[in-house]
N, CA, C, O and CB atoms as a CASP TS submission, in Angstrom:
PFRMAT TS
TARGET T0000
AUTHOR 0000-0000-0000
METHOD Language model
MODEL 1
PARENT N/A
ATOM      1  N   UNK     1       0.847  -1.185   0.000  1.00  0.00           N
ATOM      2  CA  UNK     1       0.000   0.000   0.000  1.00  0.00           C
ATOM      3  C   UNK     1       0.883   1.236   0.000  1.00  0.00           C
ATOM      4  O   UNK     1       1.661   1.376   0.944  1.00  0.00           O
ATOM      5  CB  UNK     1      -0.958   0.005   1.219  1.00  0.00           C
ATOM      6  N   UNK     2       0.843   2.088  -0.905  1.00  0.00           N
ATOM      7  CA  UNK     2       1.041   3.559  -1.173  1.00  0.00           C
ATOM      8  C   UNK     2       0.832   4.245   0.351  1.00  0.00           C
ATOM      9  O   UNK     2      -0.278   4.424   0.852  1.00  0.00           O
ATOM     10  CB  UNK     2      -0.147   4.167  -2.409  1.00  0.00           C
ATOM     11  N   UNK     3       1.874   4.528   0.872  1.00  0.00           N
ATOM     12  CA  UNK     3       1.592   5.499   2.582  1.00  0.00           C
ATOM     13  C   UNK     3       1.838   7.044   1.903  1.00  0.00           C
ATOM     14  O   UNK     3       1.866   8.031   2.639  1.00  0.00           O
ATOM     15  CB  UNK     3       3.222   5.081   4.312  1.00  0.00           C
ATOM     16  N   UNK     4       1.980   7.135   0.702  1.00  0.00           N
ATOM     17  CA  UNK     4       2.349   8.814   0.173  1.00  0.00           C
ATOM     18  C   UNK     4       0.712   9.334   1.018  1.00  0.00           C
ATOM     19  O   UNK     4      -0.438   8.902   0.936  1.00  0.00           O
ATOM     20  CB  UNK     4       2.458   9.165  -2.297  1.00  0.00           C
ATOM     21  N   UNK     5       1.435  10.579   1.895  1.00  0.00           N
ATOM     22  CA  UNK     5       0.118  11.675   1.830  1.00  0.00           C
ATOM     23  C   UNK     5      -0.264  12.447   0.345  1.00  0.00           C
ATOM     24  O   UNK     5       0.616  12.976  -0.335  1.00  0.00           O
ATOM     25  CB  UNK     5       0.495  13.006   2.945  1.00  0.00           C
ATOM     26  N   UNK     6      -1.640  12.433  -0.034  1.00  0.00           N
ATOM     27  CA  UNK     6      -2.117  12.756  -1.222  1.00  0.00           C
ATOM     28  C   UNK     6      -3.143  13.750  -1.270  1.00  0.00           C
ATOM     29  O   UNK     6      -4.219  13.444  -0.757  1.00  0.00           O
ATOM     30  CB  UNK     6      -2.513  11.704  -1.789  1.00  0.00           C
ATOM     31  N   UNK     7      -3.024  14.835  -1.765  1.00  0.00           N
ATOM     32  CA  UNK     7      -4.242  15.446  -1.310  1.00  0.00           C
ATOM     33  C   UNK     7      -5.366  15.332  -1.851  1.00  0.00           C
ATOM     34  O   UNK     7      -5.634  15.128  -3.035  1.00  0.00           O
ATOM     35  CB  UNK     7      -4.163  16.537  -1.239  1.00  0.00           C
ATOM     36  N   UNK     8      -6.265  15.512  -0.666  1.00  0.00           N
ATOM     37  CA  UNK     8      -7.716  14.561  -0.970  1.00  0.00           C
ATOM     38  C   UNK     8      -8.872  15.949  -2.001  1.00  0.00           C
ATOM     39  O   UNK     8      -9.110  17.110  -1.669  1.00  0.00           O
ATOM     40  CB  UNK     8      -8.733  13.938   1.230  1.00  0.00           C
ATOM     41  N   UNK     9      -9.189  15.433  -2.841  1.00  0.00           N
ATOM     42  CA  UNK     9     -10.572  16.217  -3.393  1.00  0.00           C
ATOM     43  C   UNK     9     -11.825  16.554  -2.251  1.00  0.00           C
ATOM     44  O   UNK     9     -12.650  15.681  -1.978  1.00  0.00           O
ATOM     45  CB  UNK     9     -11.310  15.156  -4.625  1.00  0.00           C
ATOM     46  N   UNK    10     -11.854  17.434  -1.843  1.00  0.00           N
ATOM     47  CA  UNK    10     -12.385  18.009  -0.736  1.00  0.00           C
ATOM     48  C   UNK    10     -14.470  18.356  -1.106  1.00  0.00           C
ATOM     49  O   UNK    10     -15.536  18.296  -0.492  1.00  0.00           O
ATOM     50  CB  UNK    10     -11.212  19.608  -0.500  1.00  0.00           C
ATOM     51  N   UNK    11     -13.877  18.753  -2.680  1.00  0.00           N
ATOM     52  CA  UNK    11     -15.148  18.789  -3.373  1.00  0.00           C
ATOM     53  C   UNK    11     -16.100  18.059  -3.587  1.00  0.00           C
ATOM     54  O   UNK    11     -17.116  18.556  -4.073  1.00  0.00           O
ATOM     55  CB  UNK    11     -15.056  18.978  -4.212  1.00  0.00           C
ATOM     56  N   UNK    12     -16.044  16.727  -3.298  1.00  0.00           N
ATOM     57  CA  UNK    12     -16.735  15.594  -3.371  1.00  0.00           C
ATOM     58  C   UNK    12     -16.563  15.246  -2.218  1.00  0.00           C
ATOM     59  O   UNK    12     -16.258  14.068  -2.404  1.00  0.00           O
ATOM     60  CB  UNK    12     -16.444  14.682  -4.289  1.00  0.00           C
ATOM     61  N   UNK    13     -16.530  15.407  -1.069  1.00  0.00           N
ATOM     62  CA  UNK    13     -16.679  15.493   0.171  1.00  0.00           C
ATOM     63  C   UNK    13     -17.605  16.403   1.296  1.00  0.00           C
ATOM     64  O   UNK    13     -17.105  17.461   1.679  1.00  0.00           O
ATOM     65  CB  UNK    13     -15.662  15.621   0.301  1.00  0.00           C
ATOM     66  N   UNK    14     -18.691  16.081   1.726  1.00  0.00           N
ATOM     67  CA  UNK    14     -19.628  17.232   2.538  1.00  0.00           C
ATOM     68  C   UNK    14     -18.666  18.059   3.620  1.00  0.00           C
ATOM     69  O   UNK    14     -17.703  17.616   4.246  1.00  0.00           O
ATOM     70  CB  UNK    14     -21.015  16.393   3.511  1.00  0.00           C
ATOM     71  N   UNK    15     -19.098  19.084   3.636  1.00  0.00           N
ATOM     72  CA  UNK    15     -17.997  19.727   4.858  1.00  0.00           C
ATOM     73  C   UNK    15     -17.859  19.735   5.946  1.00  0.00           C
ATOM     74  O   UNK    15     -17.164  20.619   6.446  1.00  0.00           O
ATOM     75  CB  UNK    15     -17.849  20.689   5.010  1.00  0.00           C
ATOM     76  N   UNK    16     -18.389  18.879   6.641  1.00  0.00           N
ATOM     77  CA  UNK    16     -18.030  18.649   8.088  1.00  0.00           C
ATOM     78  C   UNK    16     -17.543  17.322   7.716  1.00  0.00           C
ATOM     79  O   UNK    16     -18.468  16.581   8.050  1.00  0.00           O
ATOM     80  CB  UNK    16     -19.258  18.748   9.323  1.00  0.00           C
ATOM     81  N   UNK    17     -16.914  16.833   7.376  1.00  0.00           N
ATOM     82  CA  UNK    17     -16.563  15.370   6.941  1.00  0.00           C
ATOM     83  C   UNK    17     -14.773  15.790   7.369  1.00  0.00           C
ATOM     84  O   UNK    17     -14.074  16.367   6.536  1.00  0.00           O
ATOM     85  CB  UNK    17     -17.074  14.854   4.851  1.00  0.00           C
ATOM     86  N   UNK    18     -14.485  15.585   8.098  1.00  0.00           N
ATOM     87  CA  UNK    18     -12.942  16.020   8.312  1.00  0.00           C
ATOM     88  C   UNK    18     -11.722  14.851   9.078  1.00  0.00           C
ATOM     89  O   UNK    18     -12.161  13.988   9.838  1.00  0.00           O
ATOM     90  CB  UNK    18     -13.066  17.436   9.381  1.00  0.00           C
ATOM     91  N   UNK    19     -10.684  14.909   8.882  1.00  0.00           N
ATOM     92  CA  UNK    19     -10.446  14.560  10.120  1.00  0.00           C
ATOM     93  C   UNK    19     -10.202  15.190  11.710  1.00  0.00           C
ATOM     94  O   UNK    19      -9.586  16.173  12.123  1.00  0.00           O
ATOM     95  CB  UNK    19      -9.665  14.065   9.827  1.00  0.00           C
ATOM     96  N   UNK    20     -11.095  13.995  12.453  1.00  0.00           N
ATOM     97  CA  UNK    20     -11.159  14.540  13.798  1.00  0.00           C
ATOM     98  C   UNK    20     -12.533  14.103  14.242  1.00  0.00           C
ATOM     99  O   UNK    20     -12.647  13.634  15.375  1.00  0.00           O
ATOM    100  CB  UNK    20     -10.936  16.146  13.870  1.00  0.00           C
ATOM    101  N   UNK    21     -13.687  14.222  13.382  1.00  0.00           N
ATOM    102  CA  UNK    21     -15.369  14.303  13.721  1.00  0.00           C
ATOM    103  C   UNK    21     -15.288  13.159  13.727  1.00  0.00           C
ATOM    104  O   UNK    21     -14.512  12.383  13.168  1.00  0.00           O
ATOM    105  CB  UNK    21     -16.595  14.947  12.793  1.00  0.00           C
ATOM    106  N   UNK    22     -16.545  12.957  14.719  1.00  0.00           N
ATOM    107  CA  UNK    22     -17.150  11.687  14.580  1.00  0.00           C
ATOM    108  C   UNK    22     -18.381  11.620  13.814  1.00  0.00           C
ATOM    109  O   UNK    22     -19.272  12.465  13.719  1.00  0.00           O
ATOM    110  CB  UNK    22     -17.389  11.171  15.802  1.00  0.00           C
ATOM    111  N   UNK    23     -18.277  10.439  13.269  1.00  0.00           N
ATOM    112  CA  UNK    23     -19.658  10.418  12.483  1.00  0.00           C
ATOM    113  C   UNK    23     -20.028   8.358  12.328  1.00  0.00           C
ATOM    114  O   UNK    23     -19.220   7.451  12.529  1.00  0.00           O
ATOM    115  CB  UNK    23     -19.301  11.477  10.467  1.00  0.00           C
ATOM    116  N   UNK    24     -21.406   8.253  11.942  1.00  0.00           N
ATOM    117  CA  UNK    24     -21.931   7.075  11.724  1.00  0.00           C
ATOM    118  C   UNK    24     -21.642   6.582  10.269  1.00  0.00           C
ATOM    119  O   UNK    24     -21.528   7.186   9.203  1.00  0.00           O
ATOM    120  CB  UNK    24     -23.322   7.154  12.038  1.00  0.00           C
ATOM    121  N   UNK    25     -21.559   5.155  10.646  1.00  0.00           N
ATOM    122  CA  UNK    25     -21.758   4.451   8.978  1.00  0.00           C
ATOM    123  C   UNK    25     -23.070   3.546   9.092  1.00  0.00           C
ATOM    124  O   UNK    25     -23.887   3.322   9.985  1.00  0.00           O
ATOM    125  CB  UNK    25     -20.235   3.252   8.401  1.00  0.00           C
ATOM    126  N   UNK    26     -22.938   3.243   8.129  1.00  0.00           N
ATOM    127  CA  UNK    26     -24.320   2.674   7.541  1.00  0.00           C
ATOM    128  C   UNK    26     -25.076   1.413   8.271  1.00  0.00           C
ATOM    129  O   UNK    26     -26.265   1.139   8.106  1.00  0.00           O
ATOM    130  CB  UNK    26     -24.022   2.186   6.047  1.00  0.00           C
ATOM    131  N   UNK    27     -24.011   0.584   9.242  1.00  0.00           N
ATOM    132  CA  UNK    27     -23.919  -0.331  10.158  1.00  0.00           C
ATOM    133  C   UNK    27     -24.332   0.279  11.574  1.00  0.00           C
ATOM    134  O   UNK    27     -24.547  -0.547  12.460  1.00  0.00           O
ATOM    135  CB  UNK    27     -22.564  -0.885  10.101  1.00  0.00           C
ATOM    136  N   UNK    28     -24.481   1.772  11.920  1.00  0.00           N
ATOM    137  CA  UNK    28     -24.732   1.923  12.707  1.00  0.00           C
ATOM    138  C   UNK    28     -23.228   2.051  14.199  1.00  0.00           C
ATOM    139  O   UNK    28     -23.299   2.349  15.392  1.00  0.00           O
ATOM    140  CB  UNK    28     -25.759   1.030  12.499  1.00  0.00           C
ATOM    141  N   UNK    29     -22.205   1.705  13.417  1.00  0.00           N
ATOM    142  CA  UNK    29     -21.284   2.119  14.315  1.00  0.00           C
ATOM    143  C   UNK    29     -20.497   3.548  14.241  1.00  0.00           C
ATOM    144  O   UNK    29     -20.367   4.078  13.138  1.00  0.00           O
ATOM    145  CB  UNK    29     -20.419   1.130  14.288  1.00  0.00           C
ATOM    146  N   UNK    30     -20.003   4.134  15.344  1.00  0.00           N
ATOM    147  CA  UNK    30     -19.988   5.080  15.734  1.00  0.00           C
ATOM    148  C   UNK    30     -18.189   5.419  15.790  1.00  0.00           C
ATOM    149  O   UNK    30     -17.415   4.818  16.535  1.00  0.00           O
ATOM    150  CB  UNK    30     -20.905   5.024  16.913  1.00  0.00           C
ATOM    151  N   UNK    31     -17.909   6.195  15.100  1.00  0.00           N
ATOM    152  CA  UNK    31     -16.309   6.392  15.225  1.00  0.00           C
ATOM    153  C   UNK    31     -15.307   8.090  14.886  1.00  0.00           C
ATOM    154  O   UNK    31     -15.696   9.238  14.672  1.00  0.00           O
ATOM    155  CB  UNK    31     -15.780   5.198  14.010  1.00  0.00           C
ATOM    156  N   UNK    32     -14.728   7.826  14.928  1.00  0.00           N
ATOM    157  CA  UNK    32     -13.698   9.146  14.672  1.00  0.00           C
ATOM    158  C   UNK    32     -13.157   8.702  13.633  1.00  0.00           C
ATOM    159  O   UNK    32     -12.818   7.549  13.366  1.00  0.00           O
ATOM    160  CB  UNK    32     -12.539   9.594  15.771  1.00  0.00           C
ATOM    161  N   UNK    33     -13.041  10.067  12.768  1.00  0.00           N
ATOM    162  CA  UNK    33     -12.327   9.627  11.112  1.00  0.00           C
ATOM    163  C   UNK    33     -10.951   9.785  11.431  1.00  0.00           C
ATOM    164  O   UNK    33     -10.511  10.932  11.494  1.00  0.00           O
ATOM    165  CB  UNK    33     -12.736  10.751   9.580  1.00  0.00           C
ATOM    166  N   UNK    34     -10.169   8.773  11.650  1.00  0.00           N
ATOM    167  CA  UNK    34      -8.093   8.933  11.593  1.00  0.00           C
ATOM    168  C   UNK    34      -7.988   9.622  10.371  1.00  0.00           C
ATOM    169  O   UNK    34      -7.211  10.563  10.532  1.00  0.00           O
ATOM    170  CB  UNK    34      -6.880   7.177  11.396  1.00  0.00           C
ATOM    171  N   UNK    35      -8.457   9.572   9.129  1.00  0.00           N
ATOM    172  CA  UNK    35      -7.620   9.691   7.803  1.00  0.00           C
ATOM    173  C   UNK    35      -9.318   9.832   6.696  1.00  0.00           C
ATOM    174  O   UNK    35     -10.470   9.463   6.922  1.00  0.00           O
ATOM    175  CB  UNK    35      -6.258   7.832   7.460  1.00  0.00           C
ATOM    176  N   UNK    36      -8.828  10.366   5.807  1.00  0.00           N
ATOM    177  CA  UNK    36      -9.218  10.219   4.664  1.00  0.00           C
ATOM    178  C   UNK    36      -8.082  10.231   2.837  1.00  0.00           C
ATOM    179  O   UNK    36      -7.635  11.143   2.141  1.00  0.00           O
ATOM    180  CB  UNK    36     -10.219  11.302   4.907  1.00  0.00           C
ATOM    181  N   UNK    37      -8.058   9.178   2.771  1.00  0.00           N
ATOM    182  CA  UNK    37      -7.385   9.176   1.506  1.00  0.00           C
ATOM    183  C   UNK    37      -7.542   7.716   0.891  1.00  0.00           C
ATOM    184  O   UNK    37      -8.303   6.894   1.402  1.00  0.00           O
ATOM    185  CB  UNK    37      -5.843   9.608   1.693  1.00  0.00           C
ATOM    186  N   UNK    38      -6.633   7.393  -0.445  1.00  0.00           N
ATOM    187  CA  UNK    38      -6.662   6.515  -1.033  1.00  0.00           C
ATOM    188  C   UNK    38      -6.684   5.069  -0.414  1.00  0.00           C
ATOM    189  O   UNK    38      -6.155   4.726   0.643  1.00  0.00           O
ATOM    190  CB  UNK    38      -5.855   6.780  -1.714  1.00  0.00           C
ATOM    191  N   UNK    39      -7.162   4.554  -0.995  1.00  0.00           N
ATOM    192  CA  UNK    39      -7.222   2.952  -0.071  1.00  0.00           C
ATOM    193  C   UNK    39      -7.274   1.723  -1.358  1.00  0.00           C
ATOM    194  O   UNK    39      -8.093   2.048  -2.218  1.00  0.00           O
ATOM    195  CB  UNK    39      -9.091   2.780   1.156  1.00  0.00           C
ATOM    196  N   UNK    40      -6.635   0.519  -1.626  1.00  0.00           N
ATOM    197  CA  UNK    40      -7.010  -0.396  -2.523  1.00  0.00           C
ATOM    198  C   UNK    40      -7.740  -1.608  -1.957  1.00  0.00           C
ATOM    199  O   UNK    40      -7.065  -2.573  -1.596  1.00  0.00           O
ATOM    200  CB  UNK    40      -5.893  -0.765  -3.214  1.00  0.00           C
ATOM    201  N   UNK    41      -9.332  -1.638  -1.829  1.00  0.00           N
ATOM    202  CA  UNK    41      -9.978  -2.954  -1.728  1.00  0.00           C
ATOM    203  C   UNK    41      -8.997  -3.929  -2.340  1.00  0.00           C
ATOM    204  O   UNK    41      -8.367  -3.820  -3.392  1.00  0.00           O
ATOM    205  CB  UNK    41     -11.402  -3.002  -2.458  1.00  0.00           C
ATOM    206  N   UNK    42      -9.007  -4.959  -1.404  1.00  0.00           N
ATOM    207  CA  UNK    42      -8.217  -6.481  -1.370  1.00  0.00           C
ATOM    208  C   UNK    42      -8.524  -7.254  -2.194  1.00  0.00           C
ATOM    209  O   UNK    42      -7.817  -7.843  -3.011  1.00  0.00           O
ATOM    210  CB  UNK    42      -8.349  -7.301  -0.277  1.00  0.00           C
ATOM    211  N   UNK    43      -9.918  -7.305  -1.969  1.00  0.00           N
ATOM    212  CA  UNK    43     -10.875  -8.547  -2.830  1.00  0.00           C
ATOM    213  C   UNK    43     -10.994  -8.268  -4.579  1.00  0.00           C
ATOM    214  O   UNK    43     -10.959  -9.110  -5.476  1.00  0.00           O
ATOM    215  CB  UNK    43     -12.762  -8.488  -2.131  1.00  0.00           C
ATOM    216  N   UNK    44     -11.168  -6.539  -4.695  1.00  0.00           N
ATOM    217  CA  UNK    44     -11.518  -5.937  -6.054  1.00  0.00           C
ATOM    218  C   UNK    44     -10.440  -5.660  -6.386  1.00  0.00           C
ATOM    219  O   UNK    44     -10.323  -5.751  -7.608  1.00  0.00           O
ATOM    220  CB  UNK    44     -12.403  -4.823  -6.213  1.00  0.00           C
ATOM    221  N   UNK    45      -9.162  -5.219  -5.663  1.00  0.00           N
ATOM    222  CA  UNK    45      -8.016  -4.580  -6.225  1.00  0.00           C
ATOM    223  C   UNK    45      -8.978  -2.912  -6.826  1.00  0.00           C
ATOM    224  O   UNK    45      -8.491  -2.007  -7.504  1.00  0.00           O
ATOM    225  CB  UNK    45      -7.169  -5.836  -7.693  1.00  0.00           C
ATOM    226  N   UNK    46      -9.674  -2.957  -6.558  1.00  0.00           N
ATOM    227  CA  UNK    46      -9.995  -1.163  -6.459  1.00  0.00           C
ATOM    228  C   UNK    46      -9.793  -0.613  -5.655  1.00  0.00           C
ATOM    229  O   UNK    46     -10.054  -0.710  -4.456  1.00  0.00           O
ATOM    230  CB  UNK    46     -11.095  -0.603  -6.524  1.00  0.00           C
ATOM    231  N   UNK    47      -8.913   0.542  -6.680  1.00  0.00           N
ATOM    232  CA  UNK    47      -8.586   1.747  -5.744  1.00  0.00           C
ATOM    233  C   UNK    47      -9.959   2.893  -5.632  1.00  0.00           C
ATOM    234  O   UNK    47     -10.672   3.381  -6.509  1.00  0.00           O
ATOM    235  CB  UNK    47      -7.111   2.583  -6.456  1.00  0.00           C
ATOM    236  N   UNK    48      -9.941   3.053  -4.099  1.00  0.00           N
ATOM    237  CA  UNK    48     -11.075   3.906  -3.671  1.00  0.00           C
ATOM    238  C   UNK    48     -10.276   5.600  -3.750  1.00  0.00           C
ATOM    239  O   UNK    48      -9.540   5.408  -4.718  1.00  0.00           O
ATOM    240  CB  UNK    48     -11.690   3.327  -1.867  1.00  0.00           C
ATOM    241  N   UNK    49     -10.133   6.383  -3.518  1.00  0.00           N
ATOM    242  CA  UNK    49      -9.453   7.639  -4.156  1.00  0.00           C
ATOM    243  C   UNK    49      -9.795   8.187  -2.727  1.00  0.00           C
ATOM    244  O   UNK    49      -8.923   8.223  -1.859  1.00  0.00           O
ATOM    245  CB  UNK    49     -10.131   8.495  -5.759  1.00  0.00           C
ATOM    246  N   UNK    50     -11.206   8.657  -2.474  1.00  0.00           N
ATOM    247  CA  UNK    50     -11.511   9.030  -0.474  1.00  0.00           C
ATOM    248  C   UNK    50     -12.057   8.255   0.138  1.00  0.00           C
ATOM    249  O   UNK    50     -13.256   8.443   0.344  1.00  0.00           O
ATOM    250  CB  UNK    50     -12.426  10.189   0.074  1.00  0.00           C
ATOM    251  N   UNK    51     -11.474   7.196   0.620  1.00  0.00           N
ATOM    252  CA  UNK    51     -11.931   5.950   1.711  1.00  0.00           C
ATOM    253  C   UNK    51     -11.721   7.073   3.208  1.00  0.00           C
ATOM    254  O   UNK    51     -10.914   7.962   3.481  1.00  0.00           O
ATOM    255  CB  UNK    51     -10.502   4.103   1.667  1.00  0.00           C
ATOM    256  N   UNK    52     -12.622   6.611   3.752  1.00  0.00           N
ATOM    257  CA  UNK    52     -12.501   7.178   5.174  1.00  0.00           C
ATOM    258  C   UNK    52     -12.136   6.282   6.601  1.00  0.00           C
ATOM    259  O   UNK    52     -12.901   5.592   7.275  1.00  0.00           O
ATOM    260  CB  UNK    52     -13.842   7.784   5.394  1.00  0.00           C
ATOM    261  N   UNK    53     -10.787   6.540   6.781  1.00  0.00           N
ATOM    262  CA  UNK    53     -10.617   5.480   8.073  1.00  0.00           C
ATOM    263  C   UNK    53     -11.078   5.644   9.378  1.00  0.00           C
ATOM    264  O   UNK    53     -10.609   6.663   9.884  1.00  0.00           O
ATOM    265  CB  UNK    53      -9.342   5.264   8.370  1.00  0.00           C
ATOM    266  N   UNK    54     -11.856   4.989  10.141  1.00  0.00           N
ATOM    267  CA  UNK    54     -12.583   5.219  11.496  1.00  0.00           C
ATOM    268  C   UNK    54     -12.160   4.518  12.540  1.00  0.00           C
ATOM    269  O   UNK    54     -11.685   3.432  12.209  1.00  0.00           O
ATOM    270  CB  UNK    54     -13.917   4.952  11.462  1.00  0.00           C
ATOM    271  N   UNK    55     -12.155   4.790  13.956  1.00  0.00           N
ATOM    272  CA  UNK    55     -11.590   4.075  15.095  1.00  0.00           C
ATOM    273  C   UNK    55     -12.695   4.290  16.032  1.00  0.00           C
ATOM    274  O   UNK    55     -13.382   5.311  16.029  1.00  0.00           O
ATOM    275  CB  UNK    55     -10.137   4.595  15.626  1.00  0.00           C
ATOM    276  N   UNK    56     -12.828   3.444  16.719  1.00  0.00           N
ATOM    277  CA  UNK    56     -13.779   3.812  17.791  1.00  0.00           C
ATOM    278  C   UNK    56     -12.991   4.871  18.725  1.00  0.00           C
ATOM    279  O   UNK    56     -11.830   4.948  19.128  1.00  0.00           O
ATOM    280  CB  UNK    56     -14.283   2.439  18.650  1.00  0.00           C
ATOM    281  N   UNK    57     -14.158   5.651  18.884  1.00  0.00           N
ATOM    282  CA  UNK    57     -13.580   6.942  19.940  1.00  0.00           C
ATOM    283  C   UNK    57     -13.193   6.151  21.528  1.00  0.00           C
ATOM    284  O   UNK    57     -13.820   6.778  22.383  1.00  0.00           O
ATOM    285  CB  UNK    57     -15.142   8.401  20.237  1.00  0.00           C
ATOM    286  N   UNK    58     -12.592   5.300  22.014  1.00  0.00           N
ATOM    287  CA  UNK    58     -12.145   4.694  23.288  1.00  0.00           C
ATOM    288  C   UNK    58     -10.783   3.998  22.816  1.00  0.00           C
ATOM    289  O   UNK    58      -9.777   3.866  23.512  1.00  0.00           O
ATOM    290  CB  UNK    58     -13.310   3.593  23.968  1.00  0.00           C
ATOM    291  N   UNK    59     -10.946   3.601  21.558  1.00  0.00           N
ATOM    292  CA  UNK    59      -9.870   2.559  21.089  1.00  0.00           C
ATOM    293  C   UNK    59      -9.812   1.485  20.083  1.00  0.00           C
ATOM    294  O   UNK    59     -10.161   2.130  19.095  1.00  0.00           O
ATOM    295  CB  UNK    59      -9.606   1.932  22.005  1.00  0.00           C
ATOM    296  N   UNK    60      -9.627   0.384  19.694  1.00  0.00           N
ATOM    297  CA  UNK    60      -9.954  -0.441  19.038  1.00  0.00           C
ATOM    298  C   UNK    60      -9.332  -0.662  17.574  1.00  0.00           C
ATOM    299  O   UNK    60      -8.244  -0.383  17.070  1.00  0.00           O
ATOM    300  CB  UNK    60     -11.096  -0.274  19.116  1.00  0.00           C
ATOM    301  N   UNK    61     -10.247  -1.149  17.214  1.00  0.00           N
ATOM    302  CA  UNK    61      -9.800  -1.764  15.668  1.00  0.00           C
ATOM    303  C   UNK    61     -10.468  -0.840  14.600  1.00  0.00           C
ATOM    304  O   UNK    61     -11.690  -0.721  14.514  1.00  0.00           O
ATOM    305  CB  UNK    61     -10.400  -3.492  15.366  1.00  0.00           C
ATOM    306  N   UNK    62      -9.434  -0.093  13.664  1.00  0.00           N
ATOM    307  CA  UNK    62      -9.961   0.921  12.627  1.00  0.00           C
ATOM    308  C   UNK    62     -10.913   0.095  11.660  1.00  0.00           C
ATOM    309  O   UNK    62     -10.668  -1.102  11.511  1.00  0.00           O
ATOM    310  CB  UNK    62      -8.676   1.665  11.746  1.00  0.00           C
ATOM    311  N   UNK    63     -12.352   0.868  10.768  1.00  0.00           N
ATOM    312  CA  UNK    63     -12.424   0.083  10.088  1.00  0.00           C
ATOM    313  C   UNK    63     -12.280   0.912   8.695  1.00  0.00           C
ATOM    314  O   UNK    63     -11.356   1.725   8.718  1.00  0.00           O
ATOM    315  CB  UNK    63     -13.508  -0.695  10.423  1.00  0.00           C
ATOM    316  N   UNK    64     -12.659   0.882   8.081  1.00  0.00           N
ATOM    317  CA  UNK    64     -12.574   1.713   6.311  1.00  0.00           C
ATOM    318  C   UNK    64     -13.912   1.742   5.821  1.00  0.00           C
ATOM    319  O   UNK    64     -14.624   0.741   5.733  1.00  0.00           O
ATOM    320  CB  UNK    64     -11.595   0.765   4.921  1.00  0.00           C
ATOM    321  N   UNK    65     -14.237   2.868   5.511  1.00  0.00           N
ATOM    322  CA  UNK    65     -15.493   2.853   4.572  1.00  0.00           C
ATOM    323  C   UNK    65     -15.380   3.514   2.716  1.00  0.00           C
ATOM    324  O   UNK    65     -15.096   4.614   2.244  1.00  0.00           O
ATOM    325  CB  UNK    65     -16.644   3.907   5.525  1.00  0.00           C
ATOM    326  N   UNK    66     -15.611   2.721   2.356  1.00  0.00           N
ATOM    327  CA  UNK    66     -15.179   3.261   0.954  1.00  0.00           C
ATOM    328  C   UNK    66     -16.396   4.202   0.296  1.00  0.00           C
ATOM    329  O   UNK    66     -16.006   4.687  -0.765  1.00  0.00           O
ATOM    330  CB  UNK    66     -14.837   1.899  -0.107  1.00  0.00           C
ATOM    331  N   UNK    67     -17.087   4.399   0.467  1.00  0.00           N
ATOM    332  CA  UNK    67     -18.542   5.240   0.467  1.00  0.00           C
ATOM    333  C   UNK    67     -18.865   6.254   1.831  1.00  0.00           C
ATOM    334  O   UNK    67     -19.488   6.110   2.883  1.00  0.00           O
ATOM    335  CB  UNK    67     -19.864   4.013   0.430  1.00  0.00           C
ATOM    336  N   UNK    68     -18.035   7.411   1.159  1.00  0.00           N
ATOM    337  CA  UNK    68     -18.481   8.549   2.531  1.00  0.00           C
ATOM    338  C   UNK    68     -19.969   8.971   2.468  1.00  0.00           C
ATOM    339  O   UNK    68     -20.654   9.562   3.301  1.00  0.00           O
ATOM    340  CB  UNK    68     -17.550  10.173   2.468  1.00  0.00           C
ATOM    341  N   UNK    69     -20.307   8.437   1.085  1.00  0.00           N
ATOM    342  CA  UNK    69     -21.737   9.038   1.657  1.00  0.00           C
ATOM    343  C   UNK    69     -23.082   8.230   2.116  1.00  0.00           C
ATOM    344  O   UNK    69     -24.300   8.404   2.067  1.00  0.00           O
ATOM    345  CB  UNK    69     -22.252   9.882   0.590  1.00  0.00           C
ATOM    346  N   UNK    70     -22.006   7.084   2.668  1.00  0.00           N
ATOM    347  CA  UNK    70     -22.963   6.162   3.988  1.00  0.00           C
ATOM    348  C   UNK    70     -22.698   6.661   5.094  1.00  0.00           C
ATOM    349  O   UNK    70     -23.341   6.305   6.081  1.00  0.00           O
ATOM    350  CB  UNK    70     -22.673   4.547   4.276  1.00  0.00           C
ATOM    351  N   UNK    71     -21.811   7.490   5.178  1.00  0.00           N
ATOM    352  CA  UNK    71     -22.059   8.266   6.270  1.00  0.00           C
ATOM    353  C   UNK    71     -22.661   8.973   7.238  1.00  0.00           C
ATOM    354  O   UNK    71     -23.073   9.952   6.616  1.00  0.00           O
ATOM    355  CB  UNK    71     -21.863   8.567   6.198  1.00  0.00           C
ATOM    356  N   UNK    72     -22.965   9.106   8.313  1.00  0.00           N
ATOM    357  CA  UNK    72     -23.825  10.928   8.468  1.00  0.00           C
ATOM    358  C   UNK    72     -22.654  11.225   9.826  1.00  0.00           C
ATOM    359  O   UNK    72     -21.914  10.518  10.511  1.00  0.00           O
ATOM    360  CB  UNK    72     -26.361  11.016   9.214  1.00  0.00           C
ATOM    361  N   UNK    73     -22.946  12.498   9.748  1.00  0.00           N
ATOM    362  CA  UNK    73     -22.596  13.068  11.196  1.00  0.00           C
ATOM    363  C   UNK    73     -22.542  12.602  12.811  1.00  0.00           C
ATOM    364  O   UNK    73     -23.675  12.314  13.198  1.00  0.00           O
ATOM    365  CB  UNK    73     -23.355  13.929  11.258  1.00  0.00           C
ATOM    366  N   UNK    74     -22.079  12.536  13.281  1.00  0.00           N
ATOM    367  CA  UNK    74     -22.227  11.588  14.601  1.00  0.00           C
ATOM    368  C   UNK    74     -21.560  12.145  15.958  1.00  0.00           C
ATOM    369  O   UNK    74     -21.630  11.487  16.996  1.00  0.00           O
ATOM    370  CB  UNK    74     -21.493  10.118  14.296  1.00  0.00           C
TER
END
């Protein structure tokens, strides 16, 4: 995996979508965004361009959402 910082298209992104906020995914879990940038699905070998990485706000295991706009605010 590519660790280059890249800068992200901000424009296709809602604006409170940052890193730092917490917000929900579509599962209903609840997290803080670490990162937003490129990511390559494993299974597809697609590259996602703004995957959003999430951690639970206490700790835990990050997960990735490749669709920010399963998102909402949280």
């Amino acid at each position: 995996m590519n660790t280059t910082h890249r800068p992200v298209s901000h424009r296709r992104l809602p604006d409170w979508l940052t890193e730092g906020v917490a917000a929900v995914d579509g599962q209903g879990r609840r997290g803080i965004v670490q990162f937003i940038g490129e990511w390559e699905d494993p299974a597809t070998r697609r590259v996602i361009k703004c995957a959003v990485f999430l951690r639970p706000q206490g700790g835990g295991t990050e997960w990735i959402v490749a669709d920010h706009r399963t998102l909402t605010q949280g």
